[in-house]
N, C-alpha and C positions, 0 to 999 in steps of 0.2 A: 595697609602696611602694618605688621604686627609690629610691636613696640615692646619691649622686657627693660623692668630695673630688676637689680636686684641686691639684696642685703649679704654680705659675706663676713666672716670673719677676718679682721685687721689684727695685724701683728707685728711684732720686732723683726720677725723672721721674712725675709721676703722670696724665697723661693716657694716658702708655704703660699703666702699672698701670691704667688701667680698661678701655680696648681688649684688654687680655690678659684680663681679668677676665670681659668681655661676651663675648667670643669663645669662652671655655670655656664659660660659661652658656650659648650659643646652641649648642656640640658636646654638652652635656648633654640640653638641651632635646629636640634633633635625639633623643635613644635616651630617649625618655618617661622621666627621670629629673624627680623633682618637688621635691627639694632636694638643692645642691649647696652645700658648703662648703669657702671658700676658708681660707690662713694667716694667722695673726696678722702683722698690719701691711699687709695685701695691696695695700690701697689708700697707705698712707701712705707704708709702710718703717716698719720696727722700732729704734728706739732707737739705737745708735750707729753701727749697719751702716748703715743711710740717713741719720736725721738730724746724726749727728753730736756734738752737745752739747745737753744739755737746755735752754743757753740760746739755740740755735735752733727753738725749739718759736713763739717770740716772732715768726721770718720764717720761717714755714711757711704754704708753699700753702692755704692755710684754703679762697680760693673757690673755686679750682681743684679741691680734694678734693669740696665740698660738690657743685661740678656735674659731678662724675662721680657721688657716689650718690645725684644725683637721673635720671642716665641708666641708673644699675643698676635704679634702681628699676620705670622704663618699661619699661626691657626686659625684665625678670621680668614686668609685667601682658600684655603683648604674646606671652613666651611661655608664660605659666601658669605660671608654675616659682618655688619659693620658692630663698632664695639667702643664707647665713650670711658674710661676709665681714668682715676685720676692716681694721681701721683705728682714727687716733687719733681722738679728742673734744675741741674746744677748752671750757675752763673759764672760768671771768671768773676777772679782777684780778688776771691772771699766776699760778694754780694750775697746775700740770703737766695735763697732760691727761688722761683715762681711756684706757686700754688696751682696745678695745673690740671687740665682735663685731657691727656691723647685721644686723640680719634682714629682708629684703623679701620679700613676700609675694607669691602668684601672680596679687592682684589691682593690684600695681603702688605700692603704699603701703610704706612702711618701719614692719615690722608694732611691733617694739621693738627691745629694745639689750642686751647682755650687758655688762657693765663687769667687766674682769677684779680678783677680790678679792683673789685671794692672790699679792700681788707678789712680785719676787726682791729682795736686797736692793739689786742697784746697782739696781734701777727704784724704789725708793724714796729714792734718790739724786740727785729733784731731774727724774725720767725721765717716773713719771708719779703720779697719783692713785687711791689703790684706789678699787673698785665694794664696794658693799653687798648687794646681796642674789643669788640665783638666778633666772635664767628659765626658762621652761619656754613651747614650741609647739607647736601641733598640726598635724602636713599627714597627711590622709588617713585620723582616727585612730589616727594613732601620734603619742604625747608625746616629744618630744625634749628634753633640756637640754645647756645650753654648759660649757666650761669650755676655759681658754687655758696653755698652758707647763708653766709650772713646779707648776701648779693638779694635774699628773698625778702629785703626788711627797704630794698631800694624800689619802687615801682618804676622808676624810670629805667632800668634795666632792661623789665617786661615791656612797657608800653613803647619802648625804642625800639625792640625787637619785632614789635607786632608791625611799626611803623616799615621795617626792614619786610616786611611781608613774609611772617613764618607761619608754618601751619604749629608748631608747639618750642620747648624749649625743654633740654635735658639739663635736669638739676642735681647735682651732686652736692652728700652731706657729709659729717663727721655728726649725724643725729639730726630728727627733724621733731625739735618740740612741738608744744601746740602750738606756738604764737606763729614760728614757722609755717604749719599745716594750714591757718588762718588765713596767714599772708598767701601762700601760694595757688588755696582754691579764690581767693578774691583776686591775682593776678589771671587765673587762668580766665574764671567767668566775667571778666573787664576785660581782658581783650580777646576773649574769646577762641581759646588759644587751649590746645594740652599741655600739660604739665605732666612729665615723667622725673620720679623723684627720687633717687638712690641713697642708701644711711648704712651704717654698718651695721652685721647682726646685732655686737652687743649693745646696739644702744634704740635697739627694736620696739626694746618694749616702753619706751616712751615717745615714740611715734615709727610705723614698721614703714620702709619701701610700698610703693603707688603710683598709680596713672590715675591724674587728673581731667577729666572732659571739659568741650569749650564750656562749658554751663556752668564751672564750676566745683562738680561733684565728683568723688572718689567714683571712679570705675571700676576700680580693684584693689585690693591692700594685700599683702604679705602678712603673715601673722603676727601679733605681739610679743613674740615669743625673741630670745639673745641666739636663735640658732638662724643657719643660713638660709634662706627662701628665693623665689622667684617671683614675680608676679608680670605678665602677658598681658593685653588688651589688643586689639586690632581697631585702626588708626581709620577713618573713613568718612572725606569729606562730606557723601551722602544719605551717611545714616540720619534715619529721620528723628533721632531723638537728638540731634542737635541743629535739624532746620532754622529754627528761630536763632541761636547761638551764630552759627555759620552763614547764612543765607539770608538773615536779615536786620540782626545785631548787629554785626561786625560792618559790612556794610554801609548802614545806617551811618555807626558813629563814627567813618572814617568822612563820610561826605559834614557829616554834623562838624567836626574838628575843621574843617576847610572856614565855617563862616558864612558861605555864602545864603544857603537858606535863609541866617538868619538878619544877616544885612540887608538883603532885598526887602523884606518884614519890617523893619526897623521905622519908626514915624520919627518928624519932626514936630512935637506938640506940648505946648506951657505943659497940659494933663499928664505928660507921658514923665518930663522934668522936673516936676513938682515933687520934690521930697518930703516936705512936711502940709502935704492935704489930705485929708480922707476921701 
């Protein structure tokens, strides 16, 4: 299953943001990629970089947003290709918005919605509204799950997801520092899992868009450059360069986490409860 992030230009402007959006979806399309995922805010802009003050969230392009992701949506059924993209979610009775991921499908429907949970504290500052639970999708069977930001600084995120049986997770940014990049190749190579990472051009060049392998390692990167990119891998449980990752890591440490191995093992012996003898 080919897999695309990719880095686009964020802006105040959102009918720009959805013409960059469609244009990358249709250069994906163009190389048989079946999902591509864009940055947190893709559509909207992110928090004070675009909007400004959370009490602009009250004169935010609302319809303007909505009829671009219903033209993401078409374009995805028109070209087959599912598509993870973020943007905000208006609430009733003046609540902050959710922090969100859309997912459209390759039949042209907006399949569901990722609502980012684990906020930062200024986004709890009036910026937005956490989400409640995890998603999980299916293109091609392969199970994917989302997670956005500051969510790569949680490992229980990852390792709950892994526990939910996914082969990877689509990660959307507003920037992916190093510490970031750190955290996500050791969530990918501990559960053994891909990591496809999305950031907006301009903030490229301190860490660009990437796919992740179970192993851990950068498969590909987008350049370090503030301009728009793509970056492709092809997704495959039996490629042999992640045998051990897939086929006997992963495996391994889901029976290992059960206990049972090691209780069976386990003695009753003074030697074995002896804290202080050599």
């Amino acid at each position: 299953m080919k897999l695309a992030m990719a880095q686009t230009i964020v802006s105040t402007d959102i009918p720009a943001n959805g013409a960059a959006i469609r244009a990358m979806i249709a250069h994906a399309a163009a190389q048989g990629v079946r999902l591509i995922g864009f940055c947190e805010g893709a559509f909207s802009g992110y928090s004070k970089f675009q909007i400004g003050s959370p009490a602009e969230w009250e004169d935010f392009g609302w319809a303007a947003q909505e009829a671009e992701l219903r033209s993401i949506a078409a374009l995805c059924g028109e070209l087959r290709i599912f598509a993870v993209v973020g943007g905000a979610h208006r609430l009733p009775n003046g609540r902050p918005p959710h922090n969100r991921l859309y997912i459209f499908s390759d039949s042209g429907s907006l399949l569901t919605r990722y609502d980012k949970r684990f906020l930062s504290n200024s986004e709890l500052g009036g910026w937005y509204t956490p989400g409640a639970m995890p998603i999980i999708v299916e293109v091609d069977g392969f199970r994917l799950g989302c997670a956005i930001c500051i969510e790569s600084q949680f490992p229980e995120v990852f390792s709950d997801y892994e526990r939910m049986g996914v082969d990877g997770v689509i990660f959307s940014s507003y920037g992916l520092p190093s510490y970031f990049q750190i955290a996500l190749r050791a969530h990918a190579g501990l559960n053994c899992i891909w990591i496809g990472a999305a950031t907006p051009a301009q903030k490229a060049g301190k860490g660009p868009a990437g796919i992740i392998g179970p192993d851990g390692e950068w498969m590909a990167q987008c350049a370090e450059m503030p301009e728009p990119g793509l970056v492709v891998a092809a997704l495959a449980r039996n490629d042999a360069a992640y045998d051990i990752a897939l086929q006997k890591a992963r495996p391994w440490r889901a029976k290992a986490r059960q206990g049972d191995i090691y209780r069976e093992k386990r003695i009753d012996d003074p030697r074995s409860h002896n804290r202080d003898d050599y």
